[in-house]
KOLZARO-743751 format. One record per atom (N, C-alpha, C): residue in one letter; x, y, z. Coordinates in steps of 0.02 Angstrom, whole numbers, plus 32768, in hexadecimal, padded with zeros to 4 digits. Layout:
<nodes>
AXYZ...
</nodes>
This chain:
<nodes>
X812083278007X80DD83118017X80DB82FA8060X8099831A807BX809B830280BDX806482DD80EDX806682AA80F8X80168280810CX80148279814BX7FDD828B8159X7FBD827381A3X7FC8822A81AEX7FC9823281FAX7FAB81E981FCX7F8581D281F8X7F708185820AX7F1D817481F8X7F33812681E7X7EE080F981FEX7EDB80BD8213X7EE880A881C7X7EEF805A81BDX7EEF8028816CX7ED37FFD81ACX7E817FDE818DX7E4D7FAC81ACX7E3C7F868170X7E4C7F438190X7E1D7F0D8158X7E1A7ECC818DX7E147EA4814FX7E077E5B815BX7E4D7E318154X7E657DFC815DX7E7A7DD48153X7E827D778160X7E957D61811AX7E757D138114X7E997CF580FCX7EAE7CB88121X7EDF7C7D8103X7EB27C2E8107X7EB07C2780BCX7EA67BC780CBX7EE27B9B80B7X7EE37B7080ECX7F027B3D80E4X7EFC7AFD80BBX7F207ADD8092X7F097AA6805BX7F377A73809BX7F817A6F80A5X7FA57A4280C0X7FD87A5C80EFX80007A4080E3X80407A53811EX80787A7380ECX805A7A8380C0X80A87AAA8093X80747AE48068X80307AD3805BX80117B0F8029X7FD97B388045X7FC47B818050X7FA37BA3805AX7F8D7BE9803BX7F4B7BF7803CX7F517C38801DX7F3C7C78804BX7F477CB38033X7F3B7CDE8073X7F137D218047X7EFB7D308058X7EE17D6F8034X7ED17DC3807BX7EED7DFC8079X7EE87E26809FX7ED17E698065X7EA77E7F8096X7E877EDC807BX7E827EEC80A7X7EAA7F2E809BX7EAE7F7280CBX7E9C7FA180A5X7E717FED80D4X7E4D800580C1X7E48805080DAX7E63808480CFX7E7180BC80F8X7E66810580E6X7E61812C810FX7E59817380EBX7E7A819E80F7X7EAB81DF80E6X7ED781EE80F9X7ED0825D80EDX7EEE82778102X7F0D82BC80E0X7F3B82CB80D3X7F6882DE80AAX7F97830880A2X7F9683478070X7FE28363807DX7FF883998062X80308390802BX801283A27FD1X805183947FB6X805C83F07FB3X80A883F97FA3X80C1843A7FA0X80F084307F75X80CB84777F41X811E84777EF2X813F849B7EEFX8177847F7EC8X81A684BC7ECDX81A284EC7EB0X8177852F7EE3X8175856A7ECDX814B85817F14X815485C27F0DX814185F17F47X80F285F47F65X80F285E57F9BX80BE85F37FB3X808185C37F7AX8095857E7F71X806985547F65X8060851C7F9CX801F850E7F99X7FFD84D77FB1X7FB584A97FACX7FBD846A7FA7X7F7D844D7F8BX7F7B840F7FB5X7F29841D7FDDX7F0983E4801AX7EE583BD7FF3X7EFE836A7FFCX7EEB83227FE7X7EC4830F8011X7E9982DD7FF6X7E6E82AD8041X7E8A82568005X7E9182338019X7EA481FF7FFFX7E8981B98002X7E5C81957FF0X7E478152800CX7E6E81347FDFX7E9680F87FFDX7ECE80C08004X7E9E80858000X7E93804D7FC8X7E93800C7FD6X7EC27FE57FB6X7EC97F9C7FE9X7F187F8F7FE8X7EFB7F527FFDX7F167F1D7FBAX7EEF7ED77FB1X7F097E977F94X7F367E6C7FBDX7F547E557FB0X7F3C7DF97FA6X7F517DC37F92X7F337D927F8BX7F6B7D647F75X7FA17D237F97X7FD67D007F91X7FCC7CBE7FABX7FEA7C967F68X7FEC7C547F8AX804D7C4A7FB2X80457C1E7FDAX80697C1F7FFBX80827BD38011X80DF7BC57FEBX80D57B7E8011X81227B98804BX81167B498064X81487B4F80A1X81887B1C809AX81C77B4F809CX82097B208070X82207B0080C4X820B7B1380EFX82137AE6813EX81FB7B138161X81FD7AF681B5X81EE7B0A81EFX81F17B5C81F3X82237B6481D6X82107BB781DCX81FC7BE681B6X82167BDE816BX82267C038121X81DE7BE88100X81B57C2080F0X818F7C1380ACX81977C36806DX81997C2F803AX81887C597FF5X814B7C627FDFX812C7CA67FC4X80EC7CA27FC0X80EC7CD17F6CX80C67CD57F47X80C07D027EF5X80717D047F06X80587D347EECX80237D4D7EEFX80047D837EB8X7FD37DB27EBFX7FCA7DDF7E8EX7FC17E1E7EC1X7FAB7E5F7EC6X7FAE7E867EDCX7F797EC67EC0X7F567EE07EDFX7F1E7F167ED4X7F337F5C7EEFX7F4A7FAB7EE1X7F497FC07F02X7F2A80067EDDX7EF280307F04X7EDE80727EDDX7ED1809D7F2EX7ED380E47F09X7EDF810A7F25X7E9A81417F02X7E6A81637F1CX7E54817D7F21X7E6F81DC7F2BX7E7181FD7F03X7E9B82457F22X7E6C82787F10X7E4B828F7F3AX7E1E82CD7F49X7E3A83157F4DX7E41833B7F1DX7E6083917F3BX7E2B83987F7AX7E3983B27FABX7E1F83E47FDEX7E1F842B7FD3X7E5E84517FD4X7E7884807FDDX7EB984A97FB0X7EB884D87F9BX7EEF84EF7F70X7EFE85347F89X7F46853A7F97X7F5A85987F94X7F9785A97F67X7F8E85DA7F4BX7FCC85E47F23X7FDD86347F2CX800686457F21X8038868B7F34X806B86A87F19X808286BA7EEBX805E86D77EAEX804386B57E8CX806586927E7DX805A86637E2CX805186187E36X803E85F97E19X804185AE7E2FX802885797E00X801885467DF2X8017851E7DCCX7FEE84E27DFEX7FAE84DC7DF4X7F89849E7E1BX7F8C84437DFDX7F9784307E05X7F8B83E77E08X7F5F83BE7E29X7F2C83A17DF6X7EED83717E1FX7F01832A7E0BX7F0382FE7E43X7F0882C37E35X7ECF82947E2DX7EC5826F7DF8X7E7A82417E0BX7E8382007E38X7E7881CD7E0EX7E7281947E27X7EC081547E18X7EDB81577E59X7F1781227E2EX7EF480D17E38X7F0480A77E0CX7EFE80697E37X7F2280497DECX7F507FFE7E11X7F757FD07E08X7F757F9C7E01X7F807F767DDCX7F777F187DEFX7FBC7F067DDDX7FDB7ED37DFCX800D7EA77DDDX800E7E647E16X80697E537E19X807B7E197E40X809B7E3B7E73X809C7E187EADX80D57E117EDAX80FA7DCA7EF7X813A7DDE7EFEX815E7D967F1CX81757DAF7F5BX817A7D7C7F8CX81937D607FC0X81C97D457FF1X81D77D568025X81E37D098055X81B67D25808DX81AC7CF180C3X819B7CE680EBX81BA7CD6812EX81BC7CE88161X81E37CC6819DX81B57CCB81E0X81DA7C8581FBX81A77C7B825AX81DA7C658272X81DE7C7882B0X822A7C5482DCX82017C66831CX82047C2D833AX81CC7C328382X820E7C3783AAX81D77C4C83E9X821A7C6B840CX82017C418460X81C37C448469X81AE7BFC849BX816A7BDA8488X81547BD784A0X811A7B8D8483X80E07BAE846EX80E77BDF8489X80897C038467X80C07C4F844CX80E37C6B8455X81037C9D8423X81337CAF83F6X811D7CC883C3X81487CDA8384X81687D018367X819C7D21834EX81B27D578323X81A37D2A82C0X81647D7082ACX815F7D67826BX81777D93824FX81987D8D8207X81B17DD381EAX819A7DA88195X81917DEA816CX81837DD9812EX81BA7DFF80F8X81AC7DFA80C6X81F67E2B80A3X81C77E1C803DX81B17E4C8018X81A97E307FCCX81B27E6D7FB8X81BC7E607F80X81AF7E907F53X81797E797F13X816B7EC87EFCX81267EC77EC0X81387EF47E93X811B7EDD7E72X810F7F187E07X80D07F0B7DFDX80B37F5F7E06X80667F4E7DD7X80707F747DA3X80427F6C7D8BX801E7F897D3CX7FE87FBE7D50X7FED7FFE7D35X7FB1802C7D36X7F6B801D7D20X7F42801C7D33X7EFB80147D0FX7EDA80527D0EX7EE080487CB9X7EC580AA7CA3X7F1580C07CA6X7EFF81097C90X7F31813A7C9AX7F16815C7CD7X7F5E817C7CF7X7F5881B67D2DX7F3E81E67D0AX7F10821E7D2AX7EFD82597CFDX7EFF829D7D2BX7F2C82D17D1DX7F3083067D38X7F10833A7D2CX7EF1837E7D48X7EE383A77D2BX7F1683F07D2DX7F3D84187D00X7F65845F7D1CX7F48848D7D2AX7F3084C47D49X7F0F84F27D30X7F44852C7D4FX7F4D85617D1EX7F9D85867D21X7F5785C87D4EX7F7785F07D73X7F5B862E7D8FX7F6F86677D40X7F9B866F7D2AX7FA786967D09X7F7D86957CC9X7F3F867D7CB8X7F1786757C88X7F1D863C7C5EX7EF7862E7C32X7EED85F67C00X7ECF85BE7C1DX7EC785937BDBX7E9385537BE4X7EAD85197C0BX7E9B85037C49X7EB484C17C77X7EAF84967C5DX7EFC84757C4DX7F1384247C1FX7F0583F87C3AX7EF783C27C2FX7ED3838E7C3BX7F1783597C2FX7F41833F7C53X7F6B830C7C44X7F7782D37C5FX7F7682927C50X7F71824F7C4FX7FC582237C3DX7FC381F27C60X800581D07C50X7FEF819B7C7DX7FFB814E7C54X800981167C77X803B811B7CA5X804B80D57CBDX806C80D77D06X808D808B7D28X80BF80847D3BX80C2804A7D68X80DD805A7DC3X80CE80317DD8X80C3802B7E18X810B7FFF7E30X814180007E5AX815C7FBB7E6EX81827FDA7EB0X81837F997EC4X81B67FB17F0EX81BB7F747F4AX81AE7F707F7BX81B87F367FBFX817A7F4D7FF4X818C7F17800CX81387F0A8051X816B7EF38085X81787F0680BCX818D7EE480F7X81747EEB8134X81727EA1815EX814E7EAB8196X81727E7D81D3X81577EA6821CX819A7E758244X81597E71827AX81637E4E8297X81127E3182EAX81247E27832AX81297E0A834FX80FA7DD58388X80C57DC6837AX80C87D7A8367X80757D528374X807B7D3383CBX803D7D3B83E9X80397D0D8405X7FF07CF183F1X80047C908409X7FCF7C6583F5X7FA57C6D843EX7F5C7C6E8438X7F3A7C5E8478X7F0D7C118475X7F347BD7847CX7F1D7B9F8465X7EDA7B928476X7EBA7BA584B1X7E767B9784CFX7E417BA98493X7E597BEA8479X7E367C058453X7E347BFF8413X7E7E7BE983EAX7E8C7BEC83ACX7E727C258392X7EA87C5083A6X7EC77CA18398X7EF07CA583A3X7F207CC98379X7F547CF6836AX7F5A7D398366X7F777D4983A5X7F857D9E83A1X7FC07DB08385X7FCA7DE6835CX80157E048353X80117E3E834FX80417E4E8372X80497EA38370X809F7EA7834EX80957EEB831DX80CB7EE682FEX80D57F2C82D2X81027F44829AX810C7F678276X81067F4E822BX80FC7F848203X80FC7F6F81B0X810A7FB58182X81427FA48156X814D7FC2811DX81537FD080DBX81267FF680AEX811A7FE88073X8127802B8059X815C80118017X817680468000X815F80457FA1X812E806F7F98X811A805C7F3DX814B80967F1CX815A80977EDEX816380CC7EBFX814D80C77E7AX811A81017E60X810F81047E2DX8130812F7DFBX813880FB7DBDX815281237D82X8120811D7D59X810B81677D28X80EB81957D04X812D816D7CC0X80FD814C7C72X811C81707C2DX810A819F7C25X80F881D17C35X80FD820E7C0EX811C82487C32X815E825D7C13X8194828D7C38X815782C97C53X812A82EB7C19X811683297C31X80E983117C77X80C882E07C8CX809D82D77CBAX809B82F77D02X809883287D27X8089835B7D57X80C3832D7DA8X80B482F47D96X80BD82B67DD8X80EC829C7DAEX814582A07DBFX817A82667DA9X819582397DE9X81B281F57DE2X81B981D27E22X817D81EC7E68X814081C77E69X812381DC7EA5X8124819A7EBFX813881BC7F18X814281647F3CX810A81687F6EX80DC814C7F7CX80A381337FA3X80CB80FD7FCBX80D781168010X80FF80ED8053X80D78106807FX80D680BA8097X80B080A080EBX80D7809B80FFX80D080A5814BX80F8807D8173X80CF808081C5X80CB806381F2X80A880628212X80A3801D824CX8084801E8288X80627FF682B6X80317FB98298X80417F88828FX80087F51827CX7FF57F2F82BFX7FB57F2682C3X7F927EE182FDX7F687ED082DFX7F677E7082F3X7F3A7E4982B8X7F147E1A82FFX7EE17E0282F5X7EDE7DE2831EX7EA17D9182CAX7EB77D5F82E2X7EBC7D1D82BFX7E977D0182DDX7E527CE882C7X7E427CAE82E8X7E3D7C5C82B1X7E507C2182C7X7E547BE382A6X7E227BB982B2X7E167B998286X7DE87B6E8285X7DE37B2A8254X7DD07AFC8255X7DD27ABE8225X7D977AB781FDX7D907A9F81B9X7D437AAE81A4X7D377A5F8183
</nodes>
């Protein structure tokens, strides 16, 4: 499988209760293409994909640098056919709608490096739960009626992320520019299901820009 690139845009929001508890909530939001290809000759089938990716953690702080954070986790996937070729023979696969809920866990890390800048890095892992079944459609070139097949699903894998913040105190903002990697893999119960082990991985350029405030 092979994906374009392409932006993940949202929001993100942290409140503060004290000096050890906070919560943070981030959605990202993106649209994508690719190419999956099976094993067999002269097949191919064009995806368009919308990605939302929705996360929400409380978060305390074990000192100056280290936090732990548990949270829950949202993630669906939208999968559109575009395009199909096959040559001789082939076997199509339509994907519908995936989407996920469960937990994810944590740590956290900040290690300033001078008075207004930072290296942040994050590290968790997550397990969701399918909501609904996945639902495929076959339809064989060589004749007969297109099967309709369905199989629950779980989701699990790691989120990692590494930065530069800098603080702009005048302003109370935070810029960071940085990288992030997220690796899911889904497992299908049901052996016959068209899709076995499918891994949905990001990886990519993050910039955030933070503004603070007291209420």
């Amino acid at each position: 499988m092979r994906v374009k690139q392409a932006l993940l845009l949202g929001p993100v929001f942290s409140l503060k209760f004290n000096e050890d508890f906070n919560l943070t909530f981030v959605y990202l939001y993106g649209e994508s293409d690719y190419k999956y290809r099976y094993n067999g000759p002269g097949f191919r089938t064009d995806y368009k994909s919308k990605r939302h990716d929705m996360d929400f953690a409380l978060n305390y702080r074990l000192n100056n640098y280290f936090k732990v954070f548990a949270g829950i986790k949202y993630l669906a996937l939208d999968i559109i056919p575009e395009f199909f070729s096959s040559y001789p023979y082939a076997e199509i696969y339509i994907h519908g709608k995936h989407k996920s809920f469960g937990v994810g866990l944590g740590l956290s890390a900040t290690f300033p490096i001078t008075e207004n800048l930072f290296l942040l890095s994050t590290l968790s892992g997550l397990y969701l739960k399918g909501l609904g079944d996945e639902k495929a459609e076959v339809i064989t070139f060589s004749g007969g009626t297109p099967q309709n097949i369905k199989s629950s699903f779980n989701d699990y894998g790691f989120n990692a992320t590494l930065s530069l913040a800098y603080y702009i105190a005048q302003y109370g903002v935070v810029i960071s520019l940085g990288g992030r990697v997220q690796y899911v893999t889904t497992k299908y119960d049901d052996s016959n299901f068209p899709f076995q082990d499918t891994f949905h991985n990001v990886y990519g350029i993050t910039l955030t820009a933070t503004y603070s405030f007291s209420i």
